[in-house]
C-alpha positions in Angstrom: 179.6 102.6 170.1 182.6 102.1 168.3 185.9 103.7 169.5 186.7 106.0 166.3 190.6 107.0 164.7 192.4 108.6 167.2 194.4 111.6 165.9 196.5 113.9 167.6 195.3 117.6 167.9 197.9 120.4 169.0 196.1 121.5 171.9 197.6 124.8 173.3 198.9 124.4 176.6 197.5 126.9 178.8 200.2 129.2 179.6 200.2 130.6 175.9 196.7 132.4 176.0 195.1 134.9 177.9 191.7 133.3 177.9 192.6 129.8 179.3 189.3 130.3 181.6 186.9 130.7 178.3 188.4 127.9 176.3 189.4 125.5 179.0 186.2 123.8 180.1 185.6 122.0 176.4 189.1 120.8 176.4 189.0 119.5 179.7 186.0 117.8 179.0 187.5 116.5 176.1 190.5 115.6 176.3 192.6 113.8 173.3 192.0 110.4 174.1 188.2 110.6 175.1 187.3 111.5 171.8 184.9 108.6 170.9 181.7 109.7 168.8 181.2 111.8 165.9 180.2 114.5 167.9 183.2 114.8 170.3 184.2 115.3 166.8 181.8 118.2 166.6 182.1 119.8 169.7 186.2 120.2 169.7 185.4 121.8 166.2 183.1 124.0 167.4 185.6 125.2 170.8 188.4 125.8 168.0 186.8 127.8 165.6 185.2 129.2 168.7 188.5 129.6 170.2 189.9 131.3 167.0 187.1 134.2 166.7 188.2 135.2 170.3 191.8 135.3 169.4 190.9 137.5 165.8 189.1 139.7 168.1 191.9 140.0 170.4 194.0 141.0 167.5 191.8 143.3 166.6 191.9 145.2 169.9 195.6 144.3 169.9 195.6 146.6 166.3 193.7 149.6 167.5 195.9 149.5 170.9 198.7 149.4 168.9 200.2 146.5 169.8 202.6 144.4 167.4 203.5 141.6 169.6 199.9 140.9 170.9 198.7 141.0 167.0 201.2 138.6 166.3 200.8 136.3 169.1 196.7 136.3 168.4 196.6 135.7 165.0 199.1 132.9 165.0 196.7 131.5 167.9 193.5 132.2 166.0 195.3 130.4 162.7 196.4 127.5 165.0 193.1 126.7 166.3 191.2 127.2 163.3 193.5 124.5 161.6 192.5 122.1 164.5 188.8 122.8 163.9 189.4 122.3 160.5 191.0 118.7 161.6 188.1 117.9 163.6 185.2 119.2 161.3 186.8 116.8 158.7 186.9 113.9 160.8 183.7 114.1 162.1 182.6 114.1 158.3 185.0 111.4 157.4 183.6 109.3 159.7 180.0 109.9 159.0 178.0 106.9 157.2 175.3 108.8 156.8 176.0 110.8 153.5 176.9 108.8 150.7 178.0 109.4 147.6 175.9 109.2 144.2 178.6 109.2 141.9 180.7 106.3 143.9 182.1 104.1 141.0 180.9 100.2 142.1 183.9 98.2 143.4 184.8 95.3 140.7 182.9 92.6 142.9 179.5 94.7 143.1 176.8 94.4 140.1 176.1 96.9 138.4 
């Protein structure tokens, strides 16, 4: 298989979340540059968004414990990761042949 675009995801170093042991294993697995298919694509997509819901949920606690810094720090996580998901989810459909588009206008070279 073909070795697809490489892009750069901001990957949150460990020290900045609590739940480095949930959220650790995908991105070790997949690290930046091993990225390769169109579902590595997939699967980092899935531990973001993943990654986000634990983070809205620990903002949540974080809100009925009262906790402004810990809301603060959470959400930005949660939006963070969300935005990367968002990244790969598009990739992984921008690099999908599979779905094409009916209303493609032909390229000046293709009959009509």
């Amino acid at each position: 298989m073909t070795k697809l675009g490489l892009r750069r995801f901001a990957v949150l170093p460990e020290s900045e979340t609590t739940m480095d042991q949930d959220t650790a294993t995908v991105t070790d697995d997949l690290m930046e540059d091993d990225i390769e298919t169109i579902g590595d694509y997939h699967r980092m997509a899935a531990h973001h968004f993943a990654a986000a819901s634990k983070h809205h949920l620990a903002a949540a606690q974080a809100d009925d414990d009262g906790n402004e810094e810990a809301i603060t720090r959470h959400a930005l996580l949660a939006y963070r990761h969300q935005l990367n998901g968002v990244q790969c989810a598009e990739i992984a459909n921008m690099e999908s042949d599979s779905l094409e588009d009916e209303f493609d206008a032909p390229l000046a070279h293709e009959e009509v």
